[in-house]
Each structure stands twice: as C-alpha cells, then as structure tokens.
C-alpha positions as CSV (number, residue, x, y, z in Angstrom):
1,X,-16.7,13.5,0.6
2,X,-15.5,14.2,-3.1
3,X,-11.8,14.3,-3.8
4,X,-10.0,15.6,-6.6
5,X,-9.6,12.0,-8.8
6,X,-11.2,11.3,-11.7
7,X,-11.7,7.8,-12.3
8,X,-12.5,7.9,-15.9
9,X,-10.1,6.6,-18.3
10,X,-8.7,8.8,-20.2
11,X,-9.5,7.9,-23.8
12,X,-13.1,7.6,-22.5
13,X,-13.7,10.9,-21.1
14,X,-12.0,12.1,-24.4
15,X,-15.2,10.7,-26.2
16,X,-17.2,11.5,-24.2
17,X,-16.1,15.8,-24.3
18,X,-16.2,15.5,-28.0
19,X,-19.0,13.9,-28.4
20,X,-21.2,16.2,-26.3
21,X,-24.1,18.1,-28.0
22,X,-23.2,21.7,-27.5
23,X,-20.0,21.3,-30.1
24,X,-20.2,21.4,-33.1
25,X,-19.4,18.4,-35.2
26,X,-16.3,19.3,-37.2
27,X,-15.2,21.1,-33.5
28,X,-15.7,17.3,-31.5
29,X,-13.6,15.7,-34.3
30,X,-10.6,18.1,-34.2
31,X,-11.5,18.4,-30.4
32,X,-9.6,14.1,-30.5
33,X,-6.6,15.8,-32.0
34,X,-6.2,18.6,-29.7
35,X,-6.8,15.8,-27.0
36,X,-4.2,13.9,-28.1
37,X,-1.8,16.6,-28.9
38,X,-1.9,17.7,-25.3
39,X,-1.5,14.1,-24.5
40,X,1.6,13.7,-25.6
41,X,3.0,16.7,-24.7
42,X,2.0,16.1,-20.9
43,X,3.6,12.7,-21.4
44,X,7.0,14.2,-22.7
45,X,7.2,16.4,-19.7
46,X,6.3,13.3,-17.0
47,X,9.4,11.7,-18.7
48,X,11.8,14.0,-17.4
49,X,9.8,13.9,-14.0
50,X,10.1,10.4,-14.0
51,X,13.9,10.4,-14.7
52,X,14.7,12.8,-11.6
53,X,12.5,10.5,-9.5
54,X,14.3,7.7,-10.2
55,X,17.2,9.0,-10.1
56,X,16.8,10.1,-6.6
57,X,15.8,7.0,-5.8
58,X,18.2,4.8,-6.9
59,X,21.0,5.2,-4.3
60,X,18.0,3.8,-1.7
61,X,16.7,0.8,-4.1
62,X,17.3,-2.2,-1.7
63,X,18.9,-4.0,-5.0
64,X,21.5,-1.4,-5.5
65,X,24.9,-2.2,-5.8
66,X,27.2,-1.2,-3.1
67,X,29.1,1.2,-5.4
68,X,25.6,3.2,-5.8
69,X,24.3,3.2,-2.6
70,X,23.5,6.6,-0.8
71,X,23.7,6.7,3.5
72,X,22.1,9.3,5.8
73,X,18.9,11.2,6.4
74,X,19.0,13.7,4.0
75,X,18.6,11.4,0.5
76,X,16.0,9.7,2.6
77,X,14.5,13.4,2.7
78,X,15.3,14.6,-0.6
79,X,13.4,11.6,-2.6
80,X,10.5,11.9,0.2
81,X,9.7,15.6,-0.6
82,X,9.9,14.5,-4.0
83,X,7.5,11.6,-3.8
84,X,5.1,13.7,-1.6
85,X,5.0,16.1,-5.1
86,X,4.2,13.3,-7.2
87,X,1.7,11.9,-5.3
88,X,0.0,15.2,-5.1
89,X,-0.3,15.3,-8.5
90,X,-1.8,12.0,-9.1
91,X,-5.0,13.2,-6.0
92,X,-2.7,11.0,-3.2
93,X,-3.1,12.4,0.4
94,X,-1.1,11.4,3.4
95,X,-3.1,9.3,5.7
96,X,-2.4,7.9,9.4
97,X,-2.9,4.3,10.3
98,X,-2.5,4.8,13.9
99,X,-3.6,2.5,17.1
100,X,-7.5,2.4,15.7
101,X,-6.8,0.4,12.8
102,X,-4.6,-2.0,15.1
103,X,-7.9,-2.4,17.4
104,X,-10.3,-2.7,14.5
105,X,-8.7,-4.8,11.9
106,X,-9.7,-8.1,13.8
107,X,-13.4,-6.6,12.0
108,X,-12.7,-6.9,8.6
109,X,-9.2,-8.9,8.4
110,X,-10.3,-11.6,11.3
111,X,-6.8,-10.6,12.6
112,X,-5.1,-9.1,15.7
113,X,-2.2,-7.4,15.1
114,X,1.0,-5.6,16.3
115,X,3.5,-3.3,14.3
116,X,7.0,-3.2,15.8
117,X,9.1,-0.3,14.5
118,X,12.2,-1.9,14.9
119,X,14.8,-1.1,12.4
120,X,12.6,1.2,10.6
121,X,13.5,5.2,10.3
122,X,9.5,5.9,8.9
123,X,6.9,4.9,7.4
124,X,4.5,6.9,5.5
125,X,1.1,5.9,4.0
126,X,-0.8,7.8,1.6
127,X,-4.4,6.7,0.0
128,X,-6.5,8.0,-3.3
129,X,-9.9,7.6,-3.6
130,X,-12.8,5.4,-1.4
131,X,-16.0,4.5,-0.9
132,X,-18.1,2.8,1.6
133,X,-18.6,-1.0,1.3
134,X,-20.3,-4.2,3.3
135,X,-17.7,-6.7,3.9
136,X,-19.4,-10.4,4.6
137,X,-17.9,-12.0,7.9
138,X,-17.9,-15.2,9.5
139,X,-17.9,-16.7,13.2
140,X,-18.0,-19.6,15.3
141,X,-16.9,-21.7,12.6
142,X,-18.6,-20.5,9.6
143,X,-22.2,-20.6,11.6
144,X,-23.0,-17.4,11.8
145,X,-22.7,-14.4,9.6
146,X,-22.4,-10.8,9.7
147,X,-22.3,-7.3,7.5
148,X,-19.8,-4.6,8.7
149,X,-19.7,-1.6,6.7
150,X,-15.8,-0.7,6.5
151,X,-14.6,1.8,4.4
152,X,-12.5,1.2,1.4
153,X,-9.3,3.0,0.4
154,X,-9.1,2.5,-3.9
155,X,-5.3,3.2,-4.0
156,X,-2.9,3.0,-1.3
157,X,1.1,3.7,-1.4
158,X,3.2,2.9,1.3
159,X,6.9,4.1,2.2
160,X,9.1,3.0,4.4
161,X,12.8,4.0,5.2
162,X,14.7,1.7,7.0
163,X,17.3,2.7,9.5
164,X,21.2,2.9,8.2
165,X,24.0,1.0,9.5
166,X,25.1,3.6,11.9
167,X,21.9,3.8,13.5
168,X,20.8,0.1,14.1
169,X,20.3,-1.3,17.4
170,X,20.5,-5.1,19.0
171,X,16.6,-5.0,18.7
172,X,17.2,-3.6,14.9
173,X,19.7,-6.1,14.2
174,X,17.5,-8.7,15.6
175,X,14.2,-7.3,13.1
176,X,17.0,-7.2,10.0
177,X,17.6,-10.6,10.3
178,X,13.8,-12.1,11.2
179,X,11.9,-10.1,9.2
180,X,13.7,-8.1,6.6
181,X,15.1,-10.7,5.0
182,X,16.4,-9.1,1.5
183,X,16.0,-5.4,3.3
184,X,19.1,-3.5,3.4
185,X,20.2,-1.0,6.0
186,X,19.7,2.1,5.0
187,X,17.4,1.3,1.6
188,X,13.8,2.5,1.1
189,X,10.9,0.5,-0.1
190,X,7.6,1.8,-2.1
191,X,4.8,-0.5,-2.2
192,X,1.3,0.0,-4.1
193,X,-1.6,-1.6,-2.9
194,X,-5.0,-1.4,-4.6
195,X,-8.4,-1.9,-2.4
196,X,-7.8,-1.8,1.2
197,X,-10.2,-1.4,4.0
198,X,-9.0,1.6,6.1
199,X,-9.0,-0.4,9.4
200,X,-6.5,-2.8,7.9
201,X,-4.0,-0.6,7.2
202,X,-1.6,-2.1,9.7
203,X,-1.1,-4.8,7.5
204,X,0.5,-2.9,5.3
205,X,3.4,-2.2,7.9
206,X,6.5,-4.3,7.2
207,X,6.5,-5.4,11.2
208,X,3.0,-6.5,11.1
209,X,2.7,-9.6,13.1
210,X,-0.5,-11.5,14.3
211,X,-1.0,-11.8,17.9
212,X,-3.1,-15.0,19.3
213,X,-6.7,-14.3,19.5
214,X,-8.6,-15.0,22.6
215,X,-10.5,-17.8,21.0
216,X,-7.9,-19.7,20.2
217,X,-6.0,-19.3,23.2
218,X,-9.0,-20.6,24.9
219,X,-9.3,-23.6,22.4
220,X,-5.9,-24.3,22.6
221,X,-5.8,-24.2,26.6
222,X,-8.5,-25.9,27.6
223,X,-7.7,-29.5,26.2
224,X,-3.9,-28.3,27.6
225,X,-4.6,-28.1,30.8
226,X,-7.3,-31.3,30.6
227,X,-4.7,-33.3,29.1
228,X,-1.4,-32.2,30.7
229,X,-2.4,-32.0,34.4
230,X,-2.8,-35.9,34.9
231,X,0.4,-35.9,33.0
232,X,2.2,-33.7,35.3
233,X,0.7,-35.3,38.6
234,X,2.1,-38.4,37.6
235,X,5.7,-36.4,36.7
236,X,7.2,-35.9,40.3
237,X,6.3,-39.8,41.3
238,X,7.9,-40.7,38.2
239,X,11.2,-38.8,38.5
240,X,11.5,-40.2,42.3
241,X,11.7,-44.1,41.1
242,X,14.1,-42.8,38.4
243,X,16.7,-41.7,41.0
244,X,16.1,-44.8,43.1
245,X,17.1,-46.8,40.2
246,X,19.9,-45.0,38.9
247,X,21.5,-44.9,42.2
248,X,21.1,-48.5,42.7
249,X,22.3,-48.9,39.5
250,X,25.7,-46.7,40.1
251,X,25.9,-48.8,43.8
252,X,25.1,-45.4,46.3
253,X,22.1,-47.7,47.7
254,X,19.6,-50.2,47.4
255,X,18.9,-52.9,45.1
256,X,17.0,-53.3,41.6
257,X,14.3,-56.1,41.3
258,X,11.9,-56.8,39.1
259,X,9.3,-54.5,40.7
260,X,11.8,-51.5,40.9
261,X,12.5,-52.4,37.0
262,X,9.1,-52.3,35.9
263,X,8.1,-49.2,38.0
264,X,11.5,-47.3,36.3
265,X,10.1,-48.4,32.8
266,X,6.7,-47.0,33.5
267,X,8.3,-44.0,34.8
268,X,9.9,-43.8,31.7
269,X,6.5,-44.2,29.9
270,X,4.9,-41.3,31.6
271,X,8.0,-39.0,30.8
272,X,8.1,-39.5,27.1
273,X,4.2,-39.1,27.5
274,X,4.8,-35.5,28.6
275,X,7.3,-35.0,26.3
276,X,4.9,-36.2,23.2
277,X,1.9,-33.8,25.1
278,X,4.7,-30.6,25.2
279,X,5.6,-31.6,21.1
280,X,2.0,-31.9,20.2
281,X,0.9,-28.7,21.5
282,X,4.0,-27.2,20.4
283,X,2.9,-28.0,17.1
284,X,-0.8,-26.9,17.2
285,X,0.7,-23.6,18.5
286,X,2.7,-23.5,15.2
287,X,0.1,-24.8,12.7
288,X,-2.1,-21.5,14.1
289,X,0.5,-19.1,13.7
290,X,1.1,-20.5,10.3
291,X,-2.3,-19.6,9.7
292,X,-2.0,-16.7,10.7
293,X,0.2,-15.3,9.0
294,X,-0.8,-17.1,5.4
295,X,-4.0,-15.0,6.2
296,X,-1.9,-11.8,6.3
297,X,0.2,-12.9,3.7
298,X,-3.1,-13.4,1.7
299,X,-4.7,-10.2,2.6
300,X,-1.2,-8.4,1.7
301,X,-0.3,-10.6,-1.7
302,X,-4.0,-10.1,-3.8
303,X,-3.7,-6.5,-3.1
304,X,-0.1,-5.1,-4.2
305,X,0.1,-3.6,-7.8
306,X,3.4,-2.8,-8.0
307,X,6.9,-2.0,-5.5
308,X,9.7,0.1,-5.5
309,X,10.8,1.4,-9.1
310,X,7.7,0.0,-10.5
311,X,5.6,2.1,-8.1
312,X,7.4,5.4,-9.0
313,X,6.6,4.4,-13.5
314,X,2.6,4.1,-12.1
315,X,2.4,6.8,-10.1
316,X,4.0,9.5,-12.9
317,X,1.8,7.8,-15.2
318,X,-1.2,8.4,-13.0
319,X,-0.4,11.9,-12.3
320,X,0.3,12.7,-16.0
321,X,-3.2,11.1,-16.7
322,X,-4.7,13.0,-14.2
323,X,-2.9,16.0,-15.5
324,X,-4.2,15.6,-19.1
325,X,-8.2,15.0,-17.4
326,X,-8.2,18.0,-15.8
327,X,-6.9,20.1,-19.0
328,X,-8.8,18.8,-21.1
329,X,-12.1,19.6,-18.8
330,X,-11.7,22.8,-18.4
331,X,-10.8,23.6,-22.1
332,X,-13.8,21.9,-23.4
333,X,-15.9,23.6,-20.8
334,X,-14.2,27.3,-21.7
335,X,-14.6,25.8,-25.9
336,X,-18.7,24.9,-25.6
337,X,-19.3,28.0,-23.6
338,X,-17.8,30.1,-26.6
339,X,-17.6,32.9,-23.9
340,X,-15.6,33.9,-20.8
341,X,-16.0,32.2,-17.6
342,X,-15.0,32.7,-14.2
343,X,-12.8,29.8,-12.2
344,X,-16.4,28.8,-10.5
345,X,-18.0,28.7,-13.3
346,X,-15.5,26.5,-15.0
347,X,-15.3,24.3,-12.0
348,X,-19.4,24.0,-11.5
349,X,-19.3,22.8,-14.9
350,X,-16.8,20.2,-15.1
351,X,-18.0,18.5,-11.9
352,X,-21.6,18.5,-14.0
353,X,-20.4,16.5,-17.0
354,X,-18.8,14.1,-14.7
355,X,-21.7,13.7,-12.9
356,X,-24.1,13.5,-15.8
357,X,-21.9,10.9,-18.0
358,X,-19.8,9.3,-15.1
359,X,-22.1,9.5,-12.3
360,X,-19.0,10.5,-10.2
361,X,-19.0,13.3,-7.4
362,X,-15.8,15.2,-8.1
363,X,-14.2,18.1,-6.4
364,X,-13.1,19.3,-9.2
365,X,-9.2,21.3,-9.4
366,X,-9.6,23.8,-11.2
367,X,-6.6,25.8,-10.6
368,X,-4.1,23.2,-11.5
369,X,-6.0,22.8,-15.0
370,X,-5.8,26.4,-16.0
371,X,-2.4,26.7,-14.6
372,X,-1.7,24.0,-17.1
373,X,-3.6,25.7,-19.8
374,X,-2.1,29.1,-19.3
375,X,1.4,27.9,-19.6
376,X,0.7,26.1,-23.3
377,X,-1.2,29.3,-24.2
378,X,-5.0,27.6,-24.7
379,X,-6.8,30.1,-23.0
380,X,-6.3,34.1,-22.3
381,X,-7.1,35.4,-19.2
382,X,-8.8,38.6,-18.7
383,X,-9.2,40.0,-15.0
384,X,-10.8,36.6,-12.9
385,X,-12.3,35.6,-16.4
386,X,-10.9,33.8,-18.9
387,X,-11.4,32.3,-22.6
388,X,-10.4,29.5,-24.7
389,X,-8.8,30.2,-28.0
390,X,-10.5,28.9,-30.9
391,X,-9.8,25.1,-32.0
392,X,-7.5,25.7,-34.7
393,X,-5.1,27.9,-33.2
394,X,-5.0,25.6,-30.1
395,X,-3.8,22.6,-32.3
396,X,-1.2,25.4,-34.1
397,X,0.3,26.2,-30.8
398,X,-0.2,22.9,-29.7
399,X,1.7,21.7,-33.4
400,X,4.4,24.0,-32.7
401,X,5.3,23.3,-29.0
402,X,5.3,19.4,-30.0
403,X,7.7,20.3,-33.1
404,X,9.7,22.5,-30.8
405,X,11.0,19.5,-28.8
406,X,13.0,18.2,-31.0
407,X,14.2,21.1,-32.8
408,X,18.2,20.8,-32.5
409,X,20.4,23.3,-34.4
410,X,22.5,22.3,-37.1
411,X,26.1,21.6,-36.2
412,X,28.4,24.5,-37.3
413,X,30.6,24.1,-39.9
C-alpha cells in the first residue's frame, strides 16, 4: 500500500523537477532558486517548532537536573500530543505491536520473548515507510536453511513514559532497579530505530526479555537428568554415613574405624560431585541466557539512529524535508502545466513524476502542499482550481518573506 513519504532526497528531487523537459530552460534554472528559497524559509519555521518541542520535553529528559524536572500525567500528555503532530508531519503513523509479534518474532529474530510493563505508564510505537523482504534463517545448527518473507518497517520511533514516584509499585521498584538502570521515575524516553521487521517489534519494548526456547531446554535437560540422577541416587546413602560419623565423632554412638572413615570421605566425594553437577549447569543455564540476550542486544544496537533529544532534531528535520518535497511538487506540477488544475489533477501528477524518475508508488498529499503554498502566496485559487504564479514573482514574494524575518525596527531615539 502507498503511504505519503517520499524517499527522495531532497536536493535530488530538486534536479530532477528542474531539469524536466516541459520547462523551459531559463524557468528550471531559476526553478533551483525558488527551491531553495522555500528551503530555507520551511527550515526557519521548523526552528521554532523544534524549540517548543524541546522545550516541552525537557522537564521529562531522564538526564534532567532535579531543579528542572516536571511530575504528573499531564506534561507526559502535553509533549505526547505534541510529538504525535510532528510525527504526522514527517508520514509517521501509530502502529501496535501487540501479542502477534511476541508469537512470531522467534521467525525472523530466532528469539522468544516477553514484555513486562512494569514501571512503565505507556509505550507508544509509530513506523514510516516498508516494504516486503526475504529474511535468510538457519536451524539445527546451521544445517538447514530457510526464506521467510517478513515485512520490514524503514523508520520506527518508540516512546515510552515511565511511571512517577507516586505511582510505583514493589514490582516497579523491583523493574527500576533490574532493568532501568539510568531510567528515572517519572522521565520519558524517545528512541529511533531504522529497519525493523514488523514481527520484532517487541524488542523494541524496554522490558523485552528472552524466554528459554524449547530446544534448549531439551538440550539442556537431557544430559541433566542423565547425569544428575546417578548423582542423586547415591545422595541419601551418602548423607546417612555422614550422620553416623559425625555422631560418633561428637560421642552420641558408635565408633569410627577405618571402614566408617573411608565410606564418610567417599560420601564426601559424591556430595561435592553434586555440588560441581548443580554449578555446572548453573552455568550452562547462564552462558544461554547470555546469549540471549547479546542476540537482542545485537538486534536492538545495529538498528537505533538516534534517542531522546536527538530523536526530536531528526524528526523536525524530516518533517521539514518532507514539508519542502511536497511544495515544491505541486508548484512545479501547477508551473509546467502553465494552466489551472484541480487538487486531482495536481495529485495524479506528482505521484507520475515519482514514479517515472524514482520508481516509487506514492500517495501523494496534496492538501498539505497547497495549504503550504497558499499561505506563502505561490498559487491563487479560483473555485476547486488553482494556478501557480509566474516564476519571478514567486522568488519576489519568496525574497520578501525571507527579508521580512529579520526586519527589526530601529530603536527610538
């Protein structure tokens, strides 16, 4: 299904619209100015979006100072809605990753997961582009191999909001100090992961944690119960002679020879056998779970972009980007045309220059890009039709709104 993102870069879709054949050639070279006139100005006006977003978020950074720190729902809330905008504007949508990814992440991640929601108010995941793709895997020890098609998410950004002081639990307190380690009460964190198969979304969630899988328990059991049932056959015999001795030894009966000695030291043999057979699978129970998680650690660590603060500077820029693409598509379209146009119209011809010279299947907004081209006075609307104003009156108005930011009055005498 086609989503709103463009993929292109921006500089090249820019040479692309002014190098196409139905402008003329002094048009396509003053078409790059107006391009990067409009450029700018969209970037101006992210700035002071990007400001207010930081702002709100700053009181829930997990590294702010005490002084700073905010408490309650409703900041929480505030910066949420906010975020939710932003991530609108950049083609993010709000996605679940609900009890089928749990089931089929073992597929693609080789993992078996469970998410506990302890100490954490919510978590919200939102994803931008995809695409269908055949992921390689492996069993029985590399032997065999299979394709699974899975379906990959291009950009994913995750939020979570962790429960404040007030409203923590022993179970909370307990998830605070195992697995938060450097997560606050009360703070938010914002995560930006790039390539991720839908179905292992759960590893995304901060209480991820793999579970044994039913291979290795049988692996691991197996030689267990081989080895420690002789073991534990010989235990009660073992612990009988033990007592003899020792009360022998502390006069409540019976004497110690050399027989009695030797069977107490071989008693003694077979315990700190068990004990070295409990220890060594201890261990190999360990080393797997180890494993484990430096598997999820590895699928998490090659895939995160950016967190927190740094997410919030990416996804501005990605939105004011996407912002600029969209503009800039339907002027050219309204500018080659040299005639008025209907929304459709504008639309069905964006989506076919992206197709012809991108070879991407867009659904193309067209709303938010004459919204944006209405408001800086680029095209004139007439009815459900509208038109593009020539180039050089574009880049006037253009000029002037640029100059018109940093026009201050003089100070009065």
């Amino acid at each position: 299904m086609a989503e709103g993102f463009i993929p292109a870069r921006k500089a090249e879709l820019i040479a692309a619209l002014a190098a196409e054949g139905g402008l003329a050639e002094s048009v396509g070279a003053r078409f790059t100015a107006l391009a990067r006139l409009l450029a700018a100005l969209l970037h101006h006006r992210a700035h002071d979006e990007l400001e207010r977003l930081k702002a709100l978020y700053a009181p829930l950074d997990p590294d702010a100072p005490p002084a700073r720190r905010g408490a309650g729902e409703a900041p929480v809330n505030t910066f949420l809605e906010a975020l939710t905008e932003t991530l609108a504007r950049a083609n993010f949508t709000a996605i679940e990753a609900g009890v089928e990814s749990q089931g089929r992440t073992r597929l693609t991640a080789d993992l078996r997961l469970k998410a506990s929601d302890a100490g954490i108010r919510t978590i919200r995941y939102f994803a931008r582009g995809g695409h269908d793709e055949s992921v390689s895997l492996k069993s029985l020890f590399g032997l065999l191999k299979k394709d699974v098609q899975a379906e990959i998410l291009d950009d994913v950004v995750v939020l979570v909001a962790f429960k404040d002081e007030g409203e923590i639990q022993r179970k909370d307190r307990k998830a605070f100090r195992d697995m938060r380690r450097g997560i606050r009460p009360g703070a938010v964190i914002v995560k930006h992961f790039r390539h991720v198969a839908r179905a292992e979304l759960i590893t995304l969630h901060p209480g991820a944690t793999p579970t044994m899988r039913p291979r290795d328990q049988v692996i691991m059991a197996a030689p267990a119960i081989a080895g420690g049932l002789p073991l534990l056959l010989q235990l009660g015999p073992a612990i009988t002679v033990l007592f003899a001795v020792l009360a022998a030894y502390f006069g409540m009966g019976g004497v110690i020879d050399n027989n009695r000695l030797q069977q107490a030291l071989a008693a003694m043999s077979g315990l700190v056998a068990v004990g070295a057979f409990v220890l060594r699978q201890k261990m190999k129970y360990e080393r797997q779970t180890l494993l484990y998680q430096k598997q999820l650690a590895d699928t998490v660590y090659f895939r995160n972009l950016a967190n927190n603060a740094g997410v919030l500077d990416a996804l501005i820029g990605a939105g004011e980007e996407q912002d600029a693409k969209e503009a800039l598509l339907a002027y050219w379209a309204l500018l080659k045309n040299n005639a008025t146009m209907t929304k459709a119209e504008i639309d069905k011809a964006a989506e076919a220059f992206l197709r012809a010279h991108f070879a991407m299947n867009v659904d193309f907004e067209i709303g938010d890009a004459l919204w944006k081209l209405e408001r800086l006075g680029l095209v004139e609307r007439t009815g459900e039709a509208y038109a593009a104003i020539g180039i050089d009156a574009a880049l006037a108005k253009l000029d002037a709104a640029w100059d018109a930011l940093f026009a201050h009055a003089p100070a009065s005498q």
